[in-house]
ROSE-4610 file (N, C-alpha, C; in Angstrom, 1 decimal, always signed):
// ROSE-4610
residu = [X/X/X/X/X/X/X/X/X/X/X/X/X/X/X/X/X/X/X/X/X/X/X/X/X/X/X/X/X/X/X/X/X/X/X/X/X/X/X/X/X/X/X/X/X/X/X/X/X/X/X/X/X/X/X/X/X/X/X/X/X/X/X/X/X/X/X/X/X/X/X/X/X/X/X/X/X/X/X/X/X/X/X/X/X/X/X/X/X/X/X/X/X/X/X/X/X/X/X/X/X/X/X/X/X/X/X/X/X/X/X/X/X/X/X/X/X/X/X/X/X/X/X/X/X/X/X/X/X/X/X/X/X/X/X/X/X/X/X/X/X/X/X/X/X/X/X/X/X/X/X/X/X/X/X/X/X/X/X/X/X/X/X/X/X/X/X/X/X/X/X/X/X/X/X/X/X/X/X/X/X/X/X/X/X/X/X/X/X/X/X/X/X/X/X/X/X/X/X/X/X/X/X/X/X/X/X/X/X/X/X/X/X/X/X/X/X/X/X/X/X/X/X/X/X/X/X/X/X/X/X/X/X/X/X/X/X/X/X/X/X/X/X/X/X/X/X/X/X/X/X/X/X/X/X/X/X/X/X/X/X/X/X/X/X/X/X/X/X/X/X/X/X]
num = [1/1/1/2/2/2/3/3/3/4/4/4/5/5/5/6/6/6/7/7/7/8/8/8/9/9/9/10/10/10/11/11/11/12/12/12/13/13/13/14/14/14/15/15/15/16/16/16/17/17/17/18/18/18/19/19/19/20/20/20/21/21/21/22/22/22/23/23/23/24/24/24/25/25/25/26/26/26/27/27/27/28/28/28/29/29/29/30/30/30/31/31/31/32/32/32/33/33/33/34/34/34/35/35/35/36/36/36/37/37/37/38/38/38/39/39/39/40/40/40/41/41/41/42/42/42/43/43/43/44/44/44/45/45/45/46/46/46/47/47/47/48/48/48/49/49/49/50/50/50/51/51/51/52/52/52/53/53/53/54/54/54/55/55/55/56/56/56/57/57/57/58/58/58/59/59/59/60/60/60/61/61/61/62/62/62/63/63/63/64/64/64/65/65/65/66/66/66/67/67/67/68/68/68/69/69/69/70/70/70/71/71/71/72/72/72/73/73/73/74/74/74/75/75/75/76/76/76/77/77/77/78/78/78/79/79/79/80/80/80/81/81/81/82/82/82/83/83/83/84/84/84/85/85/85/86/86/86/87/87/87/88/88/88/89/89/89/90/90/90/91/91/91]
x = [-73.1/-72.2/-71.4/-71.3/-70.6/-69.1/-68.5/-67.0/-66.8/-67.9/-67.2/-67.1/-66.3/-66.1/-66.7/-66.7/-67.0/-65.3/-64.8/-63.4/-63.9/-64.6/-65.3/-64.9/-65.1/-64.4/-63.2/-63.1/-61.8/-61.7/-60.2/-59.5/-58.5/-57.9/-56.7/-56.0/-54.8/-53.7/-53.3/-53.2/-52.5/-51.4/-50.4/-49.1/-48.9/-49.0/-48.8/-49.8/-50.9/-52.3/-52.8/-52.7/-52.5/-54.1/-55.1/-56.6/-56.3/-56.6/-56.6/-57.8/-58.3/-59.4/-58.7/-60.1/-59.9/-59.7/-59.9/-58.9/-57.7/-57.3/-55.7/-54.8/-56.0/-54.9/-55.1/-54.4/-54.4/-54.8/-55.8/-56.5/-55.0/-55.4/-54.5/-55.9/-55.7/-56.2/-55.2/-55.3/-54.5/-54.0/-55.4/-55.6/-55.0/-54.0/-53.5/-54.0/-55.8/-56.3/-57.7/-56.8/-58.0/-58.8/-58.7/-60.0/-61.1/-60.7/-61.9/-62.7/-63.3/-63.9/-65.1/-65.7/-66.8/-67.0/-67.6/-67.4/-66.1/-66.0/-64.3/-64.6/-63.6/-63.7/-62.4/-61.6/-60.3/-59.8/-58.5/-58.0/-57.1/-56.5/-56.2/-54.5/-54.1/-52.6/-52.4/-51.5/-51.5/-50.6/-50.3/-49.7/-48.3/-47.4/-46.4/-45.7/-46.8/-46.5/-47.2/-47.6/-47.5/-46.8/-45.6/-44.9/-43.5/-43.6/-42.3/-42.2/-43.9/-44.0/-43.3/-43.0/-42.3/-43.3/-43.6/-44.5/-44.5/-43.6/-43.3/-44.7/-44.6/-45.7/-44.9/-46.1/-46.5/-46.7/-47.3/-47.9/-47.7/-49.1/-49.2/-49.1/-48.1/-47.6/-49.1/-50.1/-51.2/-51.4/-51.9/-52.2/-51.0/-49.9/-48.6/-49.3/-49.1/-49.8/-51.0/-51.6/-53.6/-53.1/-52.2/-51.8/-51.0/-50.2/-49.2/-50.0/-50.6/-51.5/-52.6/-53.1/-54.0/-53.4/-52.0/-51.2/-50.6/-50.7/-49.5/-50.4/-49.6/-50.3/-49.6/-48.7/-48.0/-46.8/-46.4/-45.2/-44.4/-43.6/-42.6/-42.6/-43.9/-44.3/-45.4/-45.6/-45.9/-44.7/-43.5/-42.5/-41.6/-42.1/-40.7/-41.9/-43.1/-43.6/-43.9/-43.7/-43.3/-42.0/-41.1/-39.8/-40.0/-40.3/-41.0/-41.8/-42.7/-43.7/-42.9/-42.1/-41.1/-40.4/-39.5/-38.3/-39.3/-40.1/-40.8/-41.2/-41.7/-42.3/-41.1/-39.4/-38.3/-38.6/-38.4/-38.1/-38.6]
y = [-4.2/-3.8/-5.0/-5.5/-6.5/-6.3/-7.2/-7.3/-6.8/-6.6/-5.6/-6.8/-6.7/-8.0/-6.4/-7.4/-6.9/-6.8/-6.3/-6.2/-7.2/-7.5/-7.9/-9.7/-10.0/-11.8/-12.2/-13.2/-13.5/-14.9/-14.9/-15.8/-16.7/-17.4/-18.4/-18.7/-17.9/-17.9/-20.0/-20.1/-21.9/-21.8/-20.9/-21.0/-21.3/-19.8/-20.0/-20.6/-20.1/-20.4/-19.5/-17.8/-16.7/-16.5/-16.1/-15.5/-13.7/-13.7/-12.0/-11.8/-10.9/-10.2/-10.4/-10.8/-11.1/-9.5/-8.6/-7.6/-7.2/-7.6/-8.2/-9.7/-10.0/-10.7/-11.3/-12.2/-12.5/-13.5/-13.5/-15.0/-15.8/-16.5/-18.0/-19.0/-19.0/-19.9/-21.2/-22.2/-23.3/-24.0/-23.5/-23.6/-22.6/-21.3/-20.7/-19.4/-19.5/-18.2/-17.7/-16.5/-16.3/-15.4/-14.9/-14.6/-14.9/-16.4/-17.1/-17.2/-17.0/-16.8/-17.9/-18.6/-19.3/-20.7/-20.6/-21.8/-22.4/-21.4/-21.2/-21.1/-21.8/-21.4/-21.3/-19.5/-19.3/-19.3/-19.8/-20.1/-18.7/-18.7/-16.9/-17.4/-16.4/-16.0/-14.6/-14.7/-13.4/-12.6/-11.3/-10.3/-11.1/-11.2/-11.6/-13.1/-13.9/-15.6/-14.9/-13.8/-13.9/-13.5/-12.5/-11.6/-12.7/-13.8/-14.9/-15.7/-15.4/-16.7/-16.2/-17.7/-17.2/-17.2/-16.4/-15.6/-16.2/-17.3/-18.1/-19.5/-19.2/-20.7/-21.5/-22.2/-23.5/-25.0/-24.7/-25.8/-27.4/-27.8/-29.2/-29.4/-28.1/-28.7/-28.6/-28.2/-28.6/-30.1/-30.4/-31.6/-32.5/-32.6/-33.6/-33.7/-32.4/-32.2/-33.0/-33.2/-33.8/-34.9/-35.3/-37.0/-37.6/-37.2/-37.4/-37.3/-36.7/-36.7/-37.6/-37.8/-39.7/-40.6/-40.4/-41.9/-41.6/-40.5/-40.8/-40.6/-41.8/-42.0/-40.7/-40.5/-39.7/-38.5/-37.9/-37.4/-37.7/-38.8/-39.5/-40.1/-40.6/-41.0/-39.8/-39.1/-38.2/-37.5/-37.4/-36.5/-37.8/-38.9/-40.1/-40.3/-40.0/-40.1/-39.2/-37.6/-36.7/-36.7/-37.1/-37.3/-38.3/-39.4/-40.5/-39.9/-38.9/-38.7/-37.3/-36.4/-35.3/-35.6/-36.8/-37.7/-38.3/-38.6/-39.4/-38.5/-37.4/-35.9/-35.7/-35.1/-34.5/-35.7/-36.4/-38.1/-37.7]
z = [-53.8/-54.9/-55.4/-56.5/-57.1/-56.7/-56.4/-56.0/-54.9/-54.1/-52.8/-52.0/-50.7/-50.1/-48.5/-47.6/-46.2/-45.2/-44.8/-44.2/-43.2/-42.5/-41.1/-41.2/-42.8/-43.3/-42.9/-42.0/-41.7/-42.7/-43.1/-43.9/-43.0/-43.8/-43.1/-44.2/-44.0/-44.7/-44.9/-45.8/-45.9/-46.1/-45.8/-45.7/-44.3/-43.6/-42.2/-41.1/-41.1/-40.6/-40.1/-40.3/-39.3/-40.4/-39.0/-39.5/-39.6/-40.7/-41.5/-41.9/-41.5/-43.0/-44.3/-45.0/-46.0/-47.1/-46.8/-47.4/-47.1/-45.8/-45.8/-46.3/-46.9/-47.8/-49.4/-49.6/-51.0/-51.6/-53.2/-52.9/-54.0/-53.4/-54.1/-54.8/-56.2/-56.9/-58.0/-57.1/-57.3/-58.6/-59.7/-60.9/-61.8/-61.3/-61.3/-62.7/-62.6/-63.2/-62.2/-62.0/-60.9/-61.4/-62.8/-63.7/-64.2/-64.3/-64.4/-62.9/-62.8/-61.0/-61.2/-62.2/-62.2/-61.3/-60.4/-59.4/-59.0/-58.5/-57.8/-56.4/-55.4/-54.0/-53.8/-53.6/-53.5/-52.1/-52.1/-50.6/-50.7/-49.2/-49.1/-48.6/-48.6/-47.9/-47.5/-46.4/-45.9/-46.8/-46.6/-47.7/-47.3/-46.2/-46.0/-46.4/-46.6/-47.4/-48.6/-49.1/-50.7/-51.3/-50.3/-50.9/-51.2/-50.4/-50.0/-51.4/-52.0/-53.0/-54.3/-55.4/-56.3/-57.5/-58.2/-59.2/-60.4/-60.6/-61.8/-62.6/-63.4/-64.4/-63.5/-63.1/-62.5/-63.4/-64.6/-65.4/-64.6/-64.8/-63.9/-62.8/-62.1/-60.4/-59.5/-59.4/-58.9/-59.4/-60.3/-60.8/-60.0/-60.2/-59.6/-58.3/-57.2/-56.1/-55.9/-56.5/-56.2/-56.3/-57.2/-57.4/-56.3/-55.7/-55.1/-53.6/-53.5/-52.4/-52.1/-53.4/-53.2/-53.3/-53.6/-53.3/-52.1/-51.1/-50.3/-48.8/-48.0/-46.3/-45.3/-45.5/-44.5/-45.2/-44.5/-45.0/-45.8/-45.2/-46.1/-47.4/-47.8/-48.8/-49.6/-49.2/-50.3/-50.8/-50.0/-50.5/-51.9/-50.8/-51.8/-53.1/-53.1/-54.3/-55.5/-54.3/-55.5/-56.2/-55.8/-56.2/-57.5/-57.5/-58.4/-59.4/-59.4/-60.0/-61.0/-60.1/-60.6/-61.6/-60.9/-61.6/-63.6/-63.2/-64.5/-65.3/-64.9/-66.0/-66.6/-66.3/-66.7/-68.1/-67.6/-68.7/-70.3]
C-alpha cells in the first residue's frame, strides 16, 4: 500500500537519540518541505523533541548550518563561527 510504513521500523530521534518506531515519531525534513518527498532521506524525532520545537520559517538556517559545519573542527569553533556567519547576514 503506498504510504504505509511498517510500526516494526525503528528511528533515532536527532534531538535526543531515544530509538522509537517510526510511527511514533516525526519526520524532520531539514530543507523544511516535507512535501516534496522526491529523493529525500528524512531524519525523525520523537513526539516529545517535536512537540519542544519552535514551528517558525527557518529561511537559510540549514544552509548557515552546512556552512558553519565545514568550516568548523570542534565545538567552539563551530559556535564562534556561527556567530560570525549570523552576525554578517543581519548586516
Amino acid at each position: 500500500m503506498l504510504g504505509s510504513r511498517s510500526s516494526r521500523d525503528v528511528v533515532t530521534c536527532i534531538a535526543c537519540g531515544e530509538s522509537v518506531s517510526q510511527s511514533d515519531a516525526r519526520e524532520y525534513d531539514k530543507h523544511g518541505d516535507r512535501w516534496d518527498r522526491t529523493d529525500k532521506e528524512f531524519e525523525y524525532l520523537c513526539k516529545p523533541c517535536h512537540s519542544d520545537l519552535t514551528h517558525q520559517p527557518r529561511p537559510g538556517l540549514e544552509d548557515l548550518l552546512e556552512t558553519v559545519e565545514a568550516d568548523a573542527d570542534d565545538r567552539d569553533s563551530f559556535l564562534q563561527r556561527y556567530v560570525e556567519l549570523a552576525e554578517e547576514k543581519r548586516r
